[in-house]
C-alpha positions in Angstrom: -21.0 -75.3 -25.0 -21.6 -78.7 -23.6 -22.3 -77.2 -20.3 -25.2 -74.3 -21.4 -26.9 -77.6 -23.6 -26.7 -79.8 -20.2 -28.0 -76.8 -18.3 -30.8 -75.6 -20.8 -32.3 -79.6 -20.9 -32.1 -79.9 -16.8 -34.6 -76.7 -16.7 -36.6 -78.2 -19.5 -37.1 -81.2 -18.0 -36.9 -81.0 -14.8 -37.9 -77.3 -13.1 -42.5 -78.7 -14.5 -41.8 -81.8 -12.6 -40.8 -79.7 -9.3 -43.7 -77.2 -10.2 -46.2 -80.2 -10.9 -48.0 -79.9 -7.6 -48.8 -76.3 -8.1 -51.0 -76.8 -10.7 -53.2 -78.9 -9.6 -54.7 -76.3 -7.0 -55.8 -74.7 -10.0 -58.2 -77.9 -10.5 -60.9 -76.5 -7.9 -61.3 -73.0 -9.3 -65.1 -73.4 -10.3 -65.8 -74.3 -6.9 -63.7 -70.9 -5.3 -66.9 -68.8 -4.8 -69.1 -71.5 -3.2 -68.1 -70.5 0.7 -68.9 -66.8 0.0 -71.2 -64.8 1.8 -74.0 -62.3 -0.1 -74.4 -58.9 0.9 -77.1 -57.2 2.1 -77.0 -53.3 0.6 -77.4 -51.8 4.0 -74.3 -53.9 5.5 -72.6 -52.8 1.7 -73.7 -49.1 3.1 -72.3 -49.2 7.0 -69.2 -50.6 5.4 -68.4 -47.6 2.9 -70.2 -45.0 6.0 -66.9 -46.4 8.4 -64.7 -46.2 5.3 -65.5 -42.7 4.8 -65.4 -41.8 8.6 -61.4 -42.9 9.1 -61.4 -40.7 5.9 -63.0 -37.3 7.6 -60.7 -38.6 11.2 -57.6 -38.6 8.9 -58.0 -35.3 7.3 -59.3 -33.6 10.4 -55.8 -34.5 12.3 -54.3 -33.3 8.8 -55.7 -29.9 9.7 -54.9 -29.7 13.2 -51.4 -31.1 12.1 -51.2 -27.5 9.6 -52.6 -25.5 12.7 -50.5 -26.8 14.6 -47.7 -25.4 12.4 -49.0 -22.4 11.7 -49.8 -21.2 15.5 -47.3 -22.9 17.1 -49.5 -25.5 18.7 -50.6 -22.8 22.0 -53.8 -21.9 22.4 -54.0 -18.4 22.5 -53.7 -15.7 25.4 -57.6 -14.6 24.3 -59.9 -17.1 24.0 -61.6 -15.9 20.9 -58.3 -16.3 19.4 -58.0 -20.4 19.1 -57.5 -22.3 16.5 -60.1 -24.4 16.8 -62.4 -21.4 16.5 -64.4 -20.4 13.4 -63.8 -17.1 12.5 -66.5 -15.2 12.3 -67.7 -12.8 8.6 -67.6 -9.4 9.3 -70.4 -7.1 8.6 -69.6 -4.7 6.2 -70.2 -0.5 7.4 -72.6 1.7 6.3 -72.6 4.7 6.6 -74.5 6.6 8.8 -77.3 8.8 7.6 -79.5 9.7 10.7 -76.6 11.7 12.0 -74.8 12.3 15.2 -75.9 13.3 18.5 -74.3 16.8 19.6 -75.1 18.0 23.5 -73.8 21.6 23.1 -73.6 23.3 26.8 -72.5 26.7 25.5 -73.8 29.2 23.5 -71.9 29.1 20.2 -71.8 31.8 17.8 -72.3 30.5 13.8 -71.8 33.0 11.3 -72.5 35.9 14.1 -75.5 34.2 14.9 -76.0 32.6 17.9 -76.6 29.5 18.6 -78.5 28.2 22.0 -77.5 25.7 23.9 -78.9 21.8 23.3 -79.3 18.7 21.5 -78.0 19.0 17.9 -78.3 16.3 15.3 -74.4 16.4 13.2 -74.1 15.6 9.6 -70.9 16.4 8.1 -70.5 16.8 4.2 -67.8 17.5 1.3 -69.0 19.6 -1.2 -67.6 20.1 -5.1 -64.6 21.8 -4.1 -63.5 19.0 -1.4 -64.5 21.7 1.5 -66.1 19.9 4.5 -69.0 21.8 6.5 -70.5 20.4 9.6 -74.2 20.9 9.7 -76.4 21.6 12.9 -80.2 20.4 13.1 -82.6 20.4 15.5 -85.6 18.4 14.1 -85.5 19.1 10.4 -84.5 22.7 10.5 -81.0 23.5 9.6 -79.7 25.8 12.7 -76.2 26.3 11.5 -73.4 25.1 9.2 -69.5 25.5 9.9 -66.6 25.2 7.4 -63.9 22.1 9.1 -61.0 20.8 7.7 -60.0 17.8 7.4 -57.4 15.3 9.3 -56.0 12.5 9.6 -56.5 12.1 13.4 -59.0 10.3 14.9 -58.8 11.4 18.2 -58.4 8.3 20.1 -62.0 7.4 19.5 -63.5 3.9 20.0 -65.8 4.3 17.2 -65.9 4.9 13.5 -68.7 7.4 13.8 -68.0 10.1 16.5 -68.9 13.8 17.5 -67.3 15.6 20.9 -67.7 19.3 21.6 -63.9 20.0 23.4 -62.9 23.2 25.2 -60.1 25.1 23.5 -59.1 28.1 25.1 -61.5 30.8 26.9 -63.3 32.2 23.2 -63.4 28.9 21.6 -64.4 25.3 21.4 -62.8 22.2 18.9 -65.9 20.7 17.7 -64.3 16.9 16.2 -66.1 14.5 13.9 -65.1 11.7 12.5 -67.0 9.0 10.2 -66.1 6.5 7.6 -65.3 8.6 4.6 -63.0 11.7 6.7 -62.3 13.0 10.0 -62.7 16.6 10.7 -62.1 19.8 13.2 -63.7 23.5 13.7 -63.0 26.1 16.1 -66.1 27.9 16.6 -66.9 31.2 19.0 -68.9 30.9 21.9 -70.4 33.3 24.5 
């Protein structure tokens, strides 16, 4: 007991004394701004513009960081492929309503009618029943329609839009047409 009474009056009496000095630097704390430097709003302005660009630097090697992940850090075999690029929106399709151009070179036969050889202007249609018919014009006269069905195939074709007049054996031709809503085939006659 004697021992925690001498050790609680040596930190009550002695510990101030050895922190004394320390508060006397408390003495000149009116004077603490007097050396300070005002500042002007546009240095205030440069100073928050660098702040903010180590800000867009740090998140800009964030994202090349995730790219990085992502695609394996390579650029790409094609160049439109990089990661650095943008990629682009894609316009959406519409559908085409002036038609496809046809150059038949035979004389096909369309309902027994004949049906000369030329330019024809393609428009291929369902009707209520789901029964597709492909439509010839020349101008704005109707010169023939044909009953196709439908498929799945699209021939090889580049395009989403597409009309080819193919041989098929010595009475017939494959006329194919394919759009955005359906691809479709007829065999029609020819002379």
């Amino acid at each position: 007991m004697k021992k925690a009474l001498l050790l609680i009056f040596c930190f009550v009496f002695f510990v101030p004394a050895i922190y004394a000095d320390d508060w006397d630097d408390f003495g000149d704390i009116d004077r603490a701004w007097d050396g300070q430097k005002s500042i002007t709003n546009q240095e205030f302005e440069d100073a928050i513009n660098t702040l903010e660009a180590k800000k867009k630097q740090k998140e800009e090697k964030q994202k090349k960081k995730k790219i990085k992940k992502i695609s394996g850090g390579g650029t790409s075999l094609h160049p439109d492929l990089a990661p650095t690029n943008e990629i682009p929106i894609q316009e959406q399709l519409a559908k085409n309503k002036d038609g496809l151009l046809l150059n038949v070179p035979v004389n096909i036969i369309i309902d027994g009618k004949p049906l000369e050889k030329g330019f024809y202007n393609i428009f291929a249609e369902k009707d209520k029943n789901n029964e597709i018919y492909i439509s010839f014009y020349q101008s704005q006269y109707l010169k023939g329609k044909v009953k196709a069905q439908e498929t799945a195939d699209d021939y090889g074709s580049e395009h989403i839009d597409f009309v080819e007049l193919l041989p098929y054996d010595k009475h017939f031709v494959k006329i194919i047409f394919g759009s955005l809503d359906f691809n479709a085939y007829a065999y029609v006659q020819y002379k």
